[in-house]
py3Dmol code that shows the C-alpha trace and the ligand (Angstrom):
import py3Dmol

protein = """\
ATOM      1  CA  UNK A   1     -17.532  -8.258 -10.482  1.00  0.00           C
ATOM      2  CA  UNK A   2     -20.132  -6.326 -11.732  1.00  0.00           C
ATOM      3  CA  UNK A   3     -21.774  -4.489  -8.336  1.00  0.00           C
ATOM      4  CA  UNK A   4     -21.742  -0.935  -8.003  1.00  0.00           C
ATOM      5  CA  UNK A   5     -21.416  -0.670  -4.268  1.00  0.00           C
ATOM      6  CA  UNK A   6     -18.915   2.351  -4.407  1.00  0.00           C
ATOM      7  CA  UNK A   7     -21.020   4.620  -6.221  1.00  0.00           C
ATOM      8  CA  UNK A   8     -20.310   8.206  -4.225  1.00  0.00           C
ATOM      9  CA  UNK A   9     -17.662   6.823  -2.599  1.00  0.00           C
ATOM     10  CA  UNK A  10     -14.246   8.395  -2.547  1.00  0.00           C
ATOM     11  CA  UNK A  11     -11.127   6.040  -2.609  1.00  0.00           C
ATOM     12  CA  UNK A  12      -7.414   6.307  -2.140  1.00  0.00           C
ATOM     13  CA  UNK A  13      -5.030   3.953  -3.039  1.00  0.00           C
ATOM     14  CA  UNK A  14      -1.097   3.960  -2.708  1.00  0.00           C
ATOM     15  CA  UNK A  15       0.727   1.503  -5.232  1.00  0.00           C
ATOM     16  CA  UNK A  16       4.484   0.302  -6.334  1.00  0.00           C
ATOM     17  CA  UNK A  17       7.856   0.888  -4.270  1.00  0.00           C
ATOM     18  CA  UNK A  18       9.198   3.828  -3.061  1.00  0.00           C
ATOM     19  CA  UNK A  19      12.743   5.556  -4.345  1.00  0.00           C
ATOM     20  CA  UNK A  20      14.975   7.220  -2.371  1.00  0.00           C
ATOM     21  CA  UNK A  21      17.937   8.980  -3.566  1.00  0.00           C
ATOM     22  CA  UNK A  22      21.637   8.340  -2.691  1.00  0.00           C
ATOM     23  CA  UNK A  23      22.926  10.607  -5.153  1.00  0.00           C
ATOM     24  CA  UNK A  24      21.884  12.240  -8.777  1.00  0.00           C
ATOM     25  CA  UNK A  25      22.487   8.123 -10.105  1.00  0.00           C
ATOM     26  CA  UNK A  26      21.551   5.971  -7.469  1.00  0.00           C
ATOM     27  CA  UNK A  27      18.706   5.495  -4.946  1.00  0.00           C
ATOM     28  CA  UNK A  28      17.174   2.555  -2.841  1.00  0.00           C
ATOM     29  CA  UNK A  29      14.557   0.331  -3.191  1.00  0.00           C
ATOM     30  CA  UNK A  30      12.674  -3.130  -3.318  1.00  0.00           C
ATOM     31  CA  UNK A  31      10.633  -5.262  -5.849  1.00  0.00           C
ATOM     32  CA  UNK A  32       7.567  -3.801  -5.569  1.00  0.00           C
ATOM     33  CA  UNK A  33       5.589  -3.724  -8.972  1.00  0.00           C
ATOM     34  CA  UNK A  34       2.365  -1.970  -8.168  1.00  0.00           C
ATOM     35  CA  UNK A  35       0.021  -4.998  -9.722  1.00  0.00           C
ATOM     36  CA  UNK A  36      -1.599  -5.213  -6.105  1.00  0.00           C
ATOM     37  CA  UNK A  37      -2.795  -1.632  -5.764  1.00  0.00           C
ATOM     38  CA  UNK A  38      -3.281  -0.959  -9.205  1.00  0.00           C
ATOM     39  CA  UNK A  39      -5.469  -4.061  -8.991  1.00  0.00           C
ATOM     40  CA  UNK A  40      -7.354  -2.141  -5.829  1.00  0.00           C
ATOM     41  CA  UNK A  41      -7.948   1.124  -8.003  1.00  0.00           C
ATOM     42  CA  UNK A  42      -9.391  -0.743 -11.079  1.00  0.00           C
ATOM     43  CA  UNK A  43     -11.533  -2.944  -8.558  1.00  0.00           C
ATOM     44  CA  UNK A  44     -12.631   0.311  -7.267  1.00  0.00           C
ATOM     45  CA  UNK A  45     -13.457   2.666 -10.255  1.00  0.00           C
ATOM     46  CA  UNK A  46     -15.118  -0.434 -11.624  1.00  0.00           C
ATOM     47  CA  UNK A  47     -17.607  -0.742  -8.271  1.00  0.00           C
ATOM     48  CA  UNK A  48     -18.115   3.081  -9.027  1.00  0.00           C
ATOM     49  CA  UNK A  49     -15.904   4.947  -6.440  1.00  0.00           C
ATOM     50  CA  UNK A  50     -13.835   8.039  -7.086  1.00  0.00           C
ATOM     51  CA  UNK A  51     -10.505   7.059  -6.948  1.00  0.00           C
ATOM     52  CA  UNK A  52      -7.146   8.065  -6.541  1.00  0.00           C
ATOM     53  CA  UNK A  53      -3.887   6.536  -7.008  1.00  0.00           C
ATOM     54  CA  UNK A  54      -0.928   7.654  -5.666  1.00  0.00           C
ATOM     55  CA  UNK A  55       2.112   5.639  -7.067  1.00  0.00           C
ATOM     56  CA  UNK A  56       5.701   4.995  -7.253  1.00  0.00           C
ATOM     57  CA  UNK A  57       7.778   4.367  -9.840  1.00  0.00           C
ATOM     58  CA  UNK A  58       6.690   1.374 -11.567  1.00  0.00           C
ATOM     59  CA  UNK A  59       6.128  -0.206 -15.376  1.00  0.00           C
ATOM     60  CA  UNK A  60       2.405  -0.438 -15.497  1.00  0.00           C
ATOM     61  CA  UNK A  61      -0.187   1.746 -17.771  1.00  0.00           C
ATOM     62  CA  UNK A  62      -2.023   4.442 -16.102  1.00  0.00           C
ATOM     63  CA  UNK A  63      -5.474   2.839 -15.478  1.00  0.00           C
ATOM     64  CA  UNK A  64      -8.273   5.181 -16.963  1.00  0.00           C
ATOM     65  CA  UNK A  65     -10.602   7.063 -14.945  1.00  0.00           C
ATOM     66  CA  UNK A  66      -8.878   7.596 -11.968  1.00  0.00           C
ATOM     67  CA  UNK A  67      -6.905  10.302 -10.591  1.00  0.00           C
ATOM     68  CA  UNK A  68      -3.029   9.271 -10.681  1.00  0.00           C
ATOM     69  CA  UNK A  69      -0.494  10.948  -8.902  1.00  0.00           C
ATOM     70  CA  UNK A  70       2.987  10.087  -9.426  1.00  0.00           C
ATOM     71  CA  UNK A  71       5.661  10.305  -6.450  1.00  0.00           C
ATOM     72  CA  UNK A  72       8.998   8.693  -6.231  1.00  0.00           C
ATOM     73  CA  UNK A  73      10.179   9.336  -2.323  1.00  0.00           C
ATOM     74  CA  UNK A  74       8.411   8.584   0.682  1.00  0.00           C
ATOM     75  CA  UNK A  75       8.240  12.398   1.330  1.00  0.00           C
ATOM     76  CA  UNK A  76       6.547  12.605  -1.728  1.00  0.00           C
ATOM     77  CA  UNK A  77       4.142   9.747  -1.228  1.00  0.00           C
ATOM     78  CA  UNK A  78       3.447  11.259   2.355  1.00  0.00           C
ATOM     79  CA  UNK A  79       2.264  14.762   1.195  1.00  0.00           C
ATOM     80  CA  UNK A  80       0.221  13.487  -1.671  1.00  0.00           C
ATOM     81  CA  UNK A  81      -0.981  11.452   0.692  1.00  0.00           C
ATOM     82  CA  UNK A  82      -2.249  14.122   3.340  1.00  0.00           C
ATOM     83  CA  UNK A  83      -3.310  16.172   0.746  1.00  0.00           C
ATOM     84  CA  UNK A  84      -5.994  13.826  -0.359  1.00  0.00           C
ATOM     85  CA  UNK A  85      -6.974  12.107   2.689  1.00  0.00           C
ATOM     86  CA  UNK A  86      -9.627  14.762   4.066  1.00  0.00           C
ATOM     87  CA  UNK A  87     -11.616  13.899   1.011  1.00  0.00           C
ATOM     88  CA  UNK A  88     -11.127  10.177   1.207  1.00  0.00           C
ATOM     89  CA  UNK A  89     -14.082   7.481   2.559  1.00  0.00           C
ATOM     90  CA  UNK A  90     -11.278   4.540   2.262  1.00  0.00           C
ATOM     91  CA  UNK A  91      -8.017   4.673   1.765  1.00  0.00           C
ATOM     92  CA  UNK A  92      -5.678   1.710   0.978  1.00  0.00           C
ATOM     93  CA  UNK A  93      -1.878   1.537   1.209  1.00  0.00           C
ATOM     94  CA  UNK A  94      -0.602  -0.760  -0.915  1.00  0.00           C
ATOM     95  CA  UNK A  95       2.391   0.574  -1.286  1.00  0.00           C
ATOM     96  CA  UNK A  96       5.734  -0.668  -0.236  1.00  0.00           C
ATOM     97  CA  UNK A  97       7.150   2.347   1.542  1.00  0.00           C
ATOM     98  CA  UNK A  98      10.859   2.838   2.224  1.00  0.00           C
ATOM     99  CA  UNK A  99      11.401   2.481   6.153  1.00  0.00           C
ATOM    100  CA  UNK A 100      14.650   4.179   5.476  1.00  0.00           C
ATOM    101  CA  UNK A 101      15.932   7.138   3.933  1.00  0.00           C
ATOM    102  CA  UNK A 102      19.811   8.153   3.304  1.00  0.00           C
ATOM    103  CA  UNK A 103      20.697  10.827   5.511  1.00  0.00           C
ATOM    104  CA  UNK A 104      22.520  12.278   3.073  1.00  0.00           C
ATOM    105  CA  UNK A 105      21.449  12.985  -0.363  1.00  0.00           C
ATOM    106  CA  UNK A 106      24.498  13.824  -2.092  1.00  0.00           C
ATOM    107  CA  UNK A 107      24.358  16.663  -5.420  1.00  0.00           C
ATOM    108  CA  UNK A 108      27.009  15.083  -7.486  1.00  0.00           C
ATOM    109  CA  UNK A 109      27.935  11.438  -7.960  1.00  0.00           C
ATOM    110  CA  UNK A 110      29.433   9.764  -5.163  1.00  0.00           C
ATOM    111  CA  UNK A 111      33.227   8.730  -6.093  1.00  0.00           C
ATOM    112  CA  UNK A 112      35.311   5.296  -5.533  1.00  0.00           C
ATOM    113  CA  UNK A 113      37.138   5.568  -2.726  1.00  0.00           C
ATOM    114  CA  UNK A 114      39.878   2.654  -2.045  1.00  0.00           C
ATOM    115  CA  UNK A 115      38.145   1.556   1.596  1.00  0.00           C
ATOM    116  CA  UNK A 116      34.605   0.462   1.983  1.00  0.00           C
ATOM    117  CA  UNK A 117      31.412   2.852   2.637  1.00  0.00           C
ATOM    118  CA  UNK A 118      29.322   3.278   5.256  1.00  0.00           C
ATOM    119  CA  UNK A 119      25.644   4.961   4.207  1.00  0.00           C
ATOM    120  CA  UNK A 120      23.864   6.358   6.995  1.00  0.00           C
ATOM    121  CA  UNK A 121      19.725   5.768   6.867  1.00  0.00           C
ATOM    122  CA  UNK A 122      17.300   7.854   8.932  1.00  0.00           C
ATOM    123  CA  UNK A 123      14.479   6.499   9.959  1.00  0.00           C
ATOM    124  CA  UNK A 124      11.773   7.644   7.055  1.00  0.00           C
ATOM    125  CA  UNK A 125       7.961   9.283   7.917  1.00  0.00           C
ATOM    126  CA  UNK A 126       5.600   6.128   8.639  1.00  0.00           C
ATOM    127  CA  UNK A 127       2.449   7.189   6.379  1.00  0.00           C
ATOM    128  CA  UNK A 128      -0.004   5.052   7.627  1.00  0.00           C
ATOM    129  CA  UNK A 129       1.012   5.270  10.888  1.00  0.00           C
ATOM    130  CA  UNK A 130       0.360   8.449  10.431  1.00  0.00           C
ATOM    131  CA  UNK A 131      -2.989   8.526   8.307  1.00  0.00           C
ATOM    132  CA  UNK A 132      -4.119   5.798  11.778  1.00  0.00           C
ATOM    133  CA  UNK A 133      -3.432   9.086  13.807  1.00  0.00           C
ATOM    134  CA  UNK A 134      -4.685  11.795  11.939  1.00  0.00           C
ATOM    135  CA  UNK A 135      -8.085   9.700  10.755  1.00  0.00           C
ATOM    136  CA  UNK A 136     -11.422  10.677  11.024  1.00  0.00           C
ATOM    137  CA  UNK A 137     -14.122   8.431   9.755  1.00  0.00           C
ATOM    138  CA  UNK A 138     -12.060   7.269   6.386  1.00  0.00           C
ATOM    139  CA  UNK A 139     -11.963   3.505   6.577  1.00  0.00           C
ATOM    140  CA  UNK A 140      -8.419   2.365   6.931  1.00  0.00           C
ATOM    141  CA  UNK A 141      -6.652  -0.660   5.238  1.00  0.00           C
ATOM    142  CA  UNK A 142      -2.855  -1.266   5.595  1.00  0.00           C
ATOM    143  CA  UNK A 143      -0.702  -4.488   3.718  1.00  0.00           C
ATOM    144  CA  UNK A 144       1.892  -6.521   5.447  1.00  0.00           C
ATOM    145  CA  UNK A 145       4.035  -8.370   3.445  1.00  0.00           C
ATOM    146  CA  UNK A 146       6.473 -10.255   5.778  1.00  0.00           C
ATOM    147  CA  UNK A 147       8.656 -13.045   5.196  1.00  0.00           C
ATOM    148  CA  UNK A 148       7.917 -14.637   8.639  1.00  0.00           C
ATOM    149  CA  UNK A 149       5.121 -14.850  11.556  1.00  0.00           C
ATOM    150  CA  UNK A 150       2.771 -13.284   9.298  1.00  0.00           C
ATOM    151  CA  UNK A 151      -0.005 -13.568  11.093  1.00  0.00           C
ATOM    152  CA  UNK A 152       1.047 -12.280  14.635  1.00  0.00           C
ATOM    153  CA  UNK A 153       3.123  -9.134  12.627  1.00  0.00           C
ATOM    154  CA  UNK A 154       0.000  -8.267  10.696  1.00  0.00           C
ATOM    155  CA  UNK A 155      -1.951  -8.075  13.860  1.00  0.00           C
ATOM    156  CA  UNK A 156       0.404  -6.155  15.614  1.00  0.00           C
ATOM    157  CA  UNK A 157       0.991  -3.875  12.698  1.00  0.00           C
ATOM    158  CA  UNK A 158      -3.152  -2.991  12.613  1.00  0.00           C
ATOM    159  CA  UNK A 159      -2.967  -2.368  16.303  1.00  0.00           C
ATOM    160  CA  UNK A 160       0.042  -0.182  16.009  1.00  0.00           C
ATOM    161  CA  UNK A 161      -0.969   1.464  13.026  1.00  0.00           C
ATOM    162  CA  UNK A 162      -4.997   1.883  14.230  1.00  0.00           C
ATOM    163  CA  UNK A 163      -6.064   0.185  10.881  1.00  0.00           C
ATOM    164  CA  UNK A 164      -9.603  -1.409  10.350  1.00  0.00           C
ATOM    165  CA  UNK A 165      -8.085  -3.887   8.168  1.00  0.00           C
ATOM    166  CA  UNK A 166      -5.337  -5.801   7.478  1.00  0.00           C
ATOM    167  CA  UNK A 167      -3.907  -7.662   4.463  1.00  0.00           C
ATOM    168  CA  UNK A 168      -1.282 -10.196   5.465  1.00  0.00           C
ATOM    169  CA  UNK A 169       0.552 -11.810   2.516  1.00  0.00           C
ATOM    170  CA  UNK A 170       4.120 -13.709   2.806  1.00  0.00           C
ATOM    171  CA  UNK A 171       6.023 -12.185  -0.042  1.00  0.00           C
ATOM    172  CA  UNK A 172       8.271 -15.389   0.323  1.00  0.00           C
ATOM    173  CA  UNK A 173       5.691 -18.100  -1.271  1.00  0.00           C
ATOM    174  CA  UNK A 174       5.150 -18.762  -4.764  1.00  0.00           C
ATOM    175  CA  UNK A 175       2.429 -17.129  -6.400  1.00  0.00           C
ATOM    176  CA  UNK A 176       1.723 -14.234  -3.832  1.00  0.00           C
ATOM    177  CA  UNK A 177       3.350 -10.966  -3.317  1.00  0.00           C
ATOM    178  CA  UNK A 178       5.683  -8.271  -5.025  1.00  0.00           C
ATOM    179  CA  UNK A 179       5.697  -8.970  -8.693  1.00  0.00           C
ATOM    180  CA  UNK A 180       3.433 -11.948  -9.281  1.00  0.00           C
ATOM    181  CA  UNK A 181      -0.203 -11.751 -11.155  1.00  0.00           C
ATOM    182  CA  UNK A 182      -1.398 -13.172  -8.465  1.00  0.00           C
ATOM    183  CA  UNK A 183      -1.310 -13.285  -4.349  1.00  0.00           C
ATOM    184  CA  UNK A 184      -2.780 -15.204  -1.306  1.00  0.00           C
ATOM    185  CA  UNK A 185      -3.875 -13.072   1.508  1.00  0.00           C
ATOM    186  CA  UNK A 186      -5.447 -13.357   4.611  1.00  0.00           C
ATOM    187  CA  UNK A 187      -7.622 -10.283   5.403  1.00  0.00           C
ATOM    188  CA  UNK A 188      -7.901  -9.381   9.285  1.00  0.00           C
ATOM    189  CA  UNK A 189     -10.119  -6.981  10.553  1.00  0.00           C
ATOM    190  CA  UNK A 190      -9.869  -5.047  13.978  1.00  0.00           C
ATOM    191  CA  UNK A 191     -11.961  -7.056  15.900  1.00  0.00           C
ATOM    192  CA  UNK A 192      -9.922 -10.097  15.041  1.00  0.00           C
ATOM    193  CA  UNK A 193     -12.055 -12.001  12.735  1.00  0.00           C
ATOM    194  CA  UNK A 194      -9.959 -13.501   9.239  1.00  0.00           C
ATOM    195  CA  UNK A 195     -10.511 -14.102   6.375  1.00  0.00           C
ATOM    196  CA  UNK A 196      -7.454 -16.330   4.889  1.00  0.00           C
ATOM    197  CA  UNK A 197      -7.852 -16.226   0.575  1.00  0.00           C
ATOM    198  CA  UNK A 198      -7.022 -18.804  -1.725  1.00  0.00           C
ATOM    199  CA  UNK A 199      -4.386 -17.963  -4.392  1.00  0.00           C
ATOM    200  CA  UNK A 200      -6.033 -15.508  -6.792  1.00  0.00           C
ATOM    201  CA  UNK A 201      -5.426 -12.593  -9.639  1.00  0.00           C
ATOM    202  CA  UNK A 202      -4.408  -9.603  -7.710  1.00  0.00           C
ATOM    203  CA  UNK A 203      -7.659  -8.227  -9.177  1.00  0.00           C
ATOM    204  CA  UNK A 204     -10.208 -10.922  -7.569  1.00  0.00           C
ATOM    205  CA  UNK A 205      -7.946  -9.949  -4.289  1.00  0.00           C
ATOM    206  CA  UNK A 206      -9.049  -6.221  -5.316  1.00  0.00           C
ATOM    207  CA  UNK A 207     -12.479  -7.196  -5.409  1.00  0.00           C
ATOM    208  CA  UNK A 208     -12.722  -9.763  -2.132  1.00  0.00           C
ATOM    209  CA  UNK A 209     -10.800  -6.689  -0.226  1.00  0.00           C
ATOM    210  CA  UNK A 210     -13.876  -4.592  -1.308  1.00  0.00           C
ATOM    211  CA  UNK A 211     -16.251  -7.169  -0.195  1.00  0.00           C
ATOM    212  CA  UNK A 212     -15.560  -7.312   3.423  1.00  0.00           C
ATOM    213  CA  UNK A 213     -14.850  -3.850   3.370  1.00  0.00           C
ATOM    214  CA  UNK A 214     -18.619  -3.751   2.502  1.00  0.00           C
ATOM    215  CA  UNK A 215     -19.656  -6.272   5.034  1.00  0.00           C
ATOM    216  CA  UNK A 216     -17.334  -4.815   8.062  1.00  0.00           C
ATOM    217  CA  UNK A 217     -18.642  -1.151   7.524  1.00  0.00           C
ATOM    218  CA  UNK A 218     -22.359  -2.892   7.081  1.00  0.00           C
ATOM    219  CA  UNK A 219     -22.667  -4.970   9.722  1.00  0.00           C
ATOM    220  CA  UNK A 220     -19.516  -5.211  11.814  1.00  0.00           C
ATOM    221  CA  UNK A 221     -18.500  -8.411  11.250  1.00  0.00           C
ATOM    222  CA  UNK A 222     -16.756 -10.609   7.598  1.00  0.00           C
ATOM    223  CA  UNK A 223     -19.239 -13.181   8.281  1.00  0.00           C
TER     224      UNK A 223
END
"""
ligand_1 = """\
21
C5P
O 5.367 -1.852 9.264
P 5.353 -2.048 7.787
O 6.146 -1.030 7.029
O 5.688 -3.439 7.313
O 3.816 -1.846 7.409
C 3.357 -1.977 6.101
C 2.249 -1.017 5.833
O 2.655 0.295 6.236
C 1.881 -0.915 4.360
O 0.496 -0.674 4.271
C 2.711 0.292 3.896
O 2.112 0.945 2.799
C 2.717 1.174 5.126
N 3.916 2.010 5.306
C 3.818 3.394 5.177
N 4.919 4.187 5.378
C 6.111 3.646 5.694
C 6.229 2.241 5.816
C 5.118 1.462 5.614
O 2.735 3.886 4.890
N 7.170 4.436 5.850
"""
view = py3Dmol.view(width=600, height=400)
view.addModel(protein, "pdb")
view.setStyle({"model": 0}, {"cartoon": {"style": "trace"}})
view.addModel(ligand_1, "xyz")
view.setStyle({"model": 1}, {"stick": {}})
view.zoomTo()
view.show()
């Protein structure tokens, strides 16, 4: 993809899992490898935007020429989050965020005890459900990767979260989701219109993603 259609354009992108500590060894969390949204960010600097890139822990390079910030908790991810999203135009959360947090994190390492353990989880701070609240005029794209009804859960998941967009992707089939080179999405906008991908490189996802975000803040409508 060679157009330079983000040229001026500020971008924010949120890539990999989350971490959340149990104690000074051990923490929780998923699969995520932060292909997807490292995809986004390359897609992005490439069309000419300013980006940043907020990320978890994950195994990739740093891509060049954007801004990367590296978090490991939610928390983390949230304030990096709110401190660049005045300055954002679009902002993307890839990430897979934690929707739980231990209560308590403990400052030694937790001992054997001879019964079994209970760990308590709070509920953690929703950051796009947040970003849909505190938004201004930045264009708004959330993920959900489900493992059923994708379709209706994505829906209600833009609604909920007051995204413009919406990429749906069942993390359960082969070739698409956490890990893989490559997904198959189905991009939903607000007004209901989608948009359902064939399997693709994570970066040609990237790139269709920036497409209709083109064409929905042009003229309204993916087609
Ligand atoms: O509701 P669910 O967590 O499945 O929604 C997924 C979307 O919400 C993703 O875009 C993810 O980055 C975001 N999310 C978040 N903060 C959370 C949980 C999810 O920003 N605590």
């Amino acid at each position: 993809c060679t157009k330079k259609d983000l040229i001026g354009k500020k971008v924010l992108v949120t890539a990999g899992p989350t971490r959340e500590k149990i104690d000074p060894v051990r923490y929780i969390t998923n699969h995520a490898s932060g292909k997807m949204g490292y995809a986004i960010a390359e897609a992005a600097r490439d069309r000419g935007a300013d980006v940043v890139l907020i990320s978890g822990p994950t195994s990739l390079p740093r891509p060049v020429g954007v801004d990367f910030v590296a978090v490991e908790s939610v928390q983390e991810m949230f304030d990096a989050v709110m401190e660049a999203l005045p300055d954002s135009d679009i902002v993307i959360k890839s990430a897979a965020v934690s929707d739980y947090r231990p209560r308590t994190v403990y400052d030694h390492k937790m001992k054997k005890g001879d019964g079994e353990l209970v760990l308590e989880l709070d509920k953690a701070p929703d950051i796009l459900k947040t970003i849909g609240e505190r938004k201004a005029n930045q264009f708004l794209v959330g993920f959900a990767a489900e493992t059923q009804d994708l379709l209706e859960n994505a829906k209600s998941k833009l609604e909920r979260k007051n995204l413009d967009m919406i990429v749906a992707n069942n993390v359960l089939t082969e070739g698409a989701g956490m890990g893989s080179d490559t997904n198959i999405v189905t991009l939903m906008s607000r007004s209901g219109e989608q948009v359902e991908l064939a399997q693709m490189s994570k970066r040609a996802v990237a790139d269709k993603l920036f497409d209709a975000i083109g064409l929905l803040s042009g003229q309204g409508s993916l087609r």
